[in-house]
Backbone bond lengths (Angstrom), bond angles and torsions (degrees), N, CA, C in turn:
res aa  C-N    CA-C-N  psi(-1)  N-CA   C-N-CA  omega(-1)  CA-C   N-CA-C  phi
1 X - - - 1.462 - - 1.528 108.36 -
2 X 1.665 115.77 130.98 1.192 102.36 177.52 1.363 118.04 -97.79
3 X 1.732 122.22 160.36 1.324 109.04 158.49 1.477 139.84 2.25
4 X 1.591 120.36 -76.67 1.227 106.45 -175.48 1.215 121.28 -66.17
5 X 1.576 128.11 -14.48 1.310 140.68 172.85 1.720 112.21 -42.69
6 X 1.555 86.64 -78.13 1.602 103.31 163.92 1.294 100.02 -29.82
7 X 1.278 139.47 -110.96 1.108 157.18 175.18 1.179 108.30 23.51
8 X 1.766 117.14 -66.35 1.505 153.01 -148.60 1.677 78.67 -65.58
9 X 1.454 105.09 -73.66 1.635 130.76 -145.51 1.781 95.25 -62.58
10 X 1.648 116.08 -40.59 1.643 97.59 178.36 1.298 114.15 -69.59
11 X 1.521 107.43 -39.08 1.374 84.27 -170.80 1.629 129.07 -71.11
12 X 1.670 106.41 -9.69 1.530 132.55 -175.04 1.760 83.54 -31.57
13 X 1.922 102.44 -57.71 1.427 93.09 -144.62 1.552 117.39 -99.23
14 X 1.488 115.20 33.64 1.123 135.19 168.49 1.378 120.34 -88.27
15 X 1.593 114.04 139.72 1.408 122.76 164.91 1.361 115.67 -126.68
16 X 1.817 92.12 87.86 1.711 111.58 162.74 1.367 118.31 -49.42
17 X 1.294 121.89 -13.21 1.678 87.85 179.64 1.817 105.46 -94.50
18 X 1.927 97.55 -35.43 1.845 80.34 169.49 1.389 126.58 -52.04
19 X 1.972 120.36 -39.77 1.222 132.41 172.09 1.727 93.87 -37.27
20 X 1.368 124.22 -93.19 1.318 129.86 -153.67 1.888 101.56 -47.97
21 X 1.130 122.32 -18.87 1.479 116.03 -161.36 1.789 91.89 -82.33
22 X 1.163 114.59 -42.15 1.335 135.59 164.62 1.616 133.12 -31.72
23 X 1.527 74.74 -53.39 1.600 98.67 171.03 1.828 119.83 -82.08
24 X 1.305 105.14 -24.37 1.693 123.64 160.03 1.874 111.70 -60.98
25 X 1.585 93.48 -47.81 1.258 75.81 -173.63 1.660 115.74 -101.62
26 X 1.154 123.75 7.25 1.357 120.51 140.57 1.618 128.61 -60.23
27 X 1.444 119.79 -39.27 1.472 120.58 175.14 1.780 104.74 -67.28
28 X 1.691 107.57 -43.67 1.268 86.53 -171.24 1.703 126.45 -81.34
29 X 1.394 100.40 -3.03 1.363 117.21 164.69 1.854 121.30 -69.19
30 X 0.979 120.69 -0.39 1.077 152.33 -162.99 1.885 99.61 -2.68
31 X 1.620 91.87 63.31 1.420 129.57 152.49 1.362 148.33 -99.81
32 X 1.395 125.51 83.40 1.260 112.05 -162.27 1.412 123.46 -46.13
33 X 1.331 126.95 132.46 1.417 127.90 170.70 1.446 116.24 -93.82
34 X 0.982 121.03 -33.12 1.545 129.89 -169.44 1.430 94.92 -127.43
35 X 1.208 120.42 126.23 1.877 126.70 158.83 1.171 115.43 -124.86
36 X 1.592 128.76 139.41 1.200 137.22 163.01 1.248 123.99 -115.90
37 X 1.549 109.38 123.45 1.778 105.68 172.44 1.193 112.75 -111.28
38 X 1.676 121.72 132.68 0.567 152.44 169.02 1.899 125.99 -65.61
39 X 1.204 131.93 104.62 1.562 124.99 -171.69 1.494 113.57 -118.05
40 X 1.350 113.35 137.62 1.598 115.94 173.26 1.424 115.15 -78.59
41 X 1.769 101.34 120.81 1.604 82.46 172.75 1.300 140.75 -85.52
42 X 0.788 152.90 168.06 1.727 148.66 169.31 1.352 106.54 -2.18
43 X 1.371 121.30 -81.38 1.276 130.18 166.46 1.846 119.84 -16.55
44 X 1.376 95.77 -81.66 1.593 105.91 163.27 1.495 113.71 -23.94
45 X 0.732 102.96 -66.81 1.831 130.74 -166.04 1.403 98.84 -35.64
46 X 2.026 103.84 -72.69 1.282 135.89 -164.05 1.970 103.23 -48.90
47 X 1.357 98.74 -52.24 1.807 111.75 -161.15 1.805 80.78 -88.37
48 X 0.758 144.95 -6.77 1.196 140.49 173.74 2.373 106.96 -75.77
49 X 1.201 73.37 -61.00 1.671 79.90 -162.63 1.687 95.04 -75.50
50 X 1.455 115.21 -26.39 1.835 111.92 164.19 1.275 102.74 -44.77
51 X 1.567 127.57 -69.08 1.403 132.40 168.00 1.712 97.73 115.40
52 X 1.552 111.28 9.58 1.012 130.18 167.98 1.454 122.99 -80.54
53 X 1.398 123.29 127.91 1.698 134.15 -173.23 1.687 92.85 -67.83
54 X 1.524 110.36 159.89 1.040 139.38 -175.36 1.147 129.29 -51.55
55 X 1.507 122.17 -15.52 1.173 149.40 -139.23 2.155 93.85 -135.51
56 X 1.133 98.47 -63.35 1.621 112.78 172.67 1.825 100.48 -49.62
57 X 1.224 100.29 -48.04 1.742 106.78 -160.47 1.636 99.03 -56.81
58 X 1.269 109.34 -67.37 1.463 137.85 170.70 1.581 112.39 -29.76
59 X 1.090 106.28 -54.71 1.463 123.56 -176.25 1.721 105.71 -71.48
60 X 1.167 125.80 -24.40 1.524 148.99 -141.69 1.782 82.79 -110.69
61 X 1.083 116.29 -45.21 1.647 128.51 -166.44 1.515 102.51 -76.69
62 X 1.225 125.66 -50.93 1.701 139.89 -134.20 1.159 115.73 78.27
63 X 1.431 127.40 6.66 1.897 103.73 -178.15 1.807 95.68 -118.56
64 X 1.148 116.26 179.51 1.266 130.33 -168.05 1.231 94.22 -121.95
65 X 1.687 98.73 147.04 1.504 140.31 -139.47 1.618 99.74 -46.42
66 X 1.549 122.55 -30.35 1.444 135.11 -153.76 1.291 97.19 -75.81
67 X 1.453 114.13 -59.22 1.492 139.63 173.02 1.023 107.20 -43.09
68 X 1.018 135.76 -41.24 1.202 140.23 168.06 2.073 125.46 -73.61
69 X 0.691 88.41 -71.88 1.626 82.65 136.26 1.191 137.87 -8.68
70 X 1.502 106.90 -72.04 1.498 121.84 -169.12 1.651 97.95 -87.84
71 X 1.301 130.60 -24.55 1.443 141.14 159.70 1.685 98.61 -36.36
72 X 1.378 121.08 -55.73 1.117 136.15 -131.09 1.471 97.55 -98.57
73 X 1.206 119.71 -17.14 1.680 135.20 -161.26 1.922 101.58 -115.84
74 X 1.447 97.73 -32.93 1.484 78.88 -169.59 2.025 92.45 -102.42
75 X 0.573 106.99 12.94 2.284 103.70 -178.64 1.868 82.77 -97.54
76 X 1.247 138.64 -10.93 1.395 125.96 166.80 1.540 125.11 -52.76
């Protein structure tokens, strides 16, 4: 079965308008249902309290800006 099949067949068994009525009365409940927090990692933190730009930090390290980056993505 390909992709759009799938696709076809979940949504077959959905009812968007209760979904959306749902979704009305969560906003007007003005209750979060879903929350996300967000955390700095080490990295962040570090080039943060340097007070040094992204580019300075990187340069400050020896690795280039990407590397840095990916520092920043995998300490999550």
């Amino acid at each position: 079965m390909n992709r759009s099949n799938d696709i076809e067949n979940r949504d077959a068994q959905r009812d968007i308008g209760a979904e959306l009525l749902m979704a009305v009365d969560e906003m007007l409940g003005n209750t979060p249902v879903r929350t996300h927090s967000i955390t700095q990692t080490d990295v962040a933190l570090a080039r943060q309290k340097s007070e040094l730009s992204q580019r300075q930090f990187a340069f400050t390290l020896g690795v280039s800006v990407r590397t840095l980056e990916m520092l920043g993505t995998r300490c999550m």
